[in-house]
C-alpha positions as CSV (number, residue, x, y, z in Angstrom):
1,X,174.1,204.8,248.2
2,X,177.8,204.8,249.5
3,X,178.9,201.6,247.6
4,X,177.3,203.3,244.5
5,X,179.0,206.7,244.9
6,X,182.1,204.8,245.4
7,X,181.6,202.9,242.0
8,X,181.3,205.9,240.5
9,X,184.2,207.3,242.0
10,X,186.7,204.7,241.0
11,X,184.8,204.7,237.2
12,X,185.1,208.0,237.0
13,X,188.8,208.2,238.0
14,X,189.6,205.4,235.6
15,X,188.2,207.4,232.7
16,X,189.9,210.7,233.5
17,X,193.1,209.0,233.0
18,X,192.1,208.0,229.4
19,X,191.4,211.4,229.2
20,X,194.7,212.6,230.7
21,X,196.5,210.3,228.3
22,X,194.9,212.1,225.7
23,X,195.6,215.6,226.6
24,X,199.3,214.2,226.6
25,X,198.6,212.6,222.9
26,X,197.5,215.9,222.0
27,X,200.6,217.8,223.7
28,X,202.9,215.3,221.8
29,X,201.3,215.6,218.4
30,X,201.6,219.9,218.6
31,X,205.1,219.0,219.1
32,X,205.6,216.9,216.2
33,X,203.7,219.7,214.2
34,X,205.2,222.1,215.4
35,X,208.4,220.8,213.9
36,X,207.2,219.5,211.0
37,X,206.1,222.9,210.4
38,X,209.5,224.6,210.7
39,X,210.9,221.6,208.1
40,X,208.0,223.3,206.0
41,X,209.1,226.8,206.0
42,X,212.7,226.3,205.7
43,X,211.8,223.7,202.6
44,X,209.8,227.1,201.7
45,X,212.4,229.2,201.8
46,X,215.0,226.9,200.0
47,X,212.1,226.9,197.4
48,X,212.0,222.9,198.0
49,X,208.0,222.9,200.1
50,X,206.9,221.5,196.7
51,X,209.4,218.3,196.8
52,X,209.0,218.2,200.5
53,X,205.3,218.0,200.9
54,X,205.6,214.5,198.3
55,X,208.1,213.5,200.7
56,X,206.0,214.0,203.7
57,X,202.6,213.4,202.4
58,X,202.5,210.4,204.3
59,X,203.4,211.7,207.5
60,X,200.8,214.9,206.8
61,X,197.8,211.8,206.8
62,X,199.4,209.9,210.0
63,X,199.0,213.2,212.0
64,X,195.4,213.8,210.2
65,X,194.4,210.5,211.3
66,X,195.8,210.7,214.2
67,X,194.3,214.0,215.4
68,X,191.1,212.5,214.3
69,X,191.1,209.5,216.8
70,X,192.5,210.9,219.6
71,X,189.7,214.0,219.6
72,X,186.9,211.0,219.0
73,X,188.6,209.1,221.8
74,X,188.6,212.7,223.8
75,X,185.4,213.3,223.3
76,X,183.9,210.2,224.0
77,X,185.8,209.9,227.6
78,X,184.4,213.5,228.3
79,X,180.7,212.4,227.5
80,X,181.1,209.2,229.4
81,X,182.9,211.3,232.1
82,X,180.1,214.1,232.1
83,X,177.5,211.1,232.8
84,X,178.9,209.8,235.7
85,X,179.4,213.3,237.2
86,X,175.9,213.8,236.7
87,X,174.6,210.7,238.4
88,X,177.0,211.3,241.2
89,X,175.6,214.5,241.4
90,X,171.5,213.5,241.6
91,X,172.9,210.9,244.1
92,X,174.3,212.9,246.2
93,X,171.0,215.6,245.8
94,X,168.5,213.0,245.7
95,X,167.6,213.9,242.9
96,X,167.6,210.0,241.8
97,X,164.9,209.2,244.2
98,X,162.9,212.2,242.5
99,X,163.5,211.2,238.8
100,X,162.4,207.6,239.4
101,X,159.2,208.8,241.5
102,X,158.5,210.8,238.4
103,X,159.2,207.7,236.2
104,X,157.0,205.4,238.2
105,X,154.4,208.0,238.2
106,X,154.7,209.1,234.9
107,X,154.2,205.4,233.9
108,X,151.1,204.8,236.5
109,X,149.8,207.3,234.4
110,X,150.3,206.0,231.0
111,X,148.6,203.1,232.2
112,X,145.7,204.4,233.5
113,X,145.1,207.0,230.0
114,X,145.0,203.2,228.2
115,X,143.0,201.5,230.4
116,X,140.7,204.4,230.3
């Protein structure tokens, strides 16, 4: 059981730094928005948002796209994260040892009802 909780451990640590480095993605792209979005109101105010939004329309899809991956990549780390926290957890509870009596038993049963 050590070696296993250990395994999970280091798995576990290894995926909460792709998460970190997403969180910091995240923190970056506000950044970027934020200033885009202050280009956009003075271009507002200048009466130029029209002429500026063709100029940027490119840059408007990057971030899109961008936000999109990175909150796919975040929340696939989280699930993947959220798994091994739980199997660390029944490890630690023995609560493995009482899901796979329940499997085993489960299954004796199945047998029997088609044998019967």
């Amino acid at each position: 059981m050590k070696k296993a909780l250990i395994e999970s451990v280091w798995e576990m640590d290894n995926k909460l730094g792709e998460v970190v480095c997403g969180v910091e993605s995240l923190s970056n792209v506000e950044v970027e928005l934020g200033q885009f979005v202050c280009e956009m109101n003075q271009a507002e105010k200048t009466g130029e948002l029209q002429n500026f939004l063709l100029d940027n329309y490119r840059s408007i899809r990057i971030y899109s796209d961008l936000l999109s991956y990175v909150a796919r990549d975040l929340n696939r780390d989280y699930k993947y994260v959220a798994n091994i926290h739980q199997d660390m957890f029944d490890k630690i509870t023995g609560k493995e040892k009482d899901a796979q009596i329940a499997t085993v038993t489960s299954s004796h049963n199945t047998n029997t009802n088609t044998i019967a």
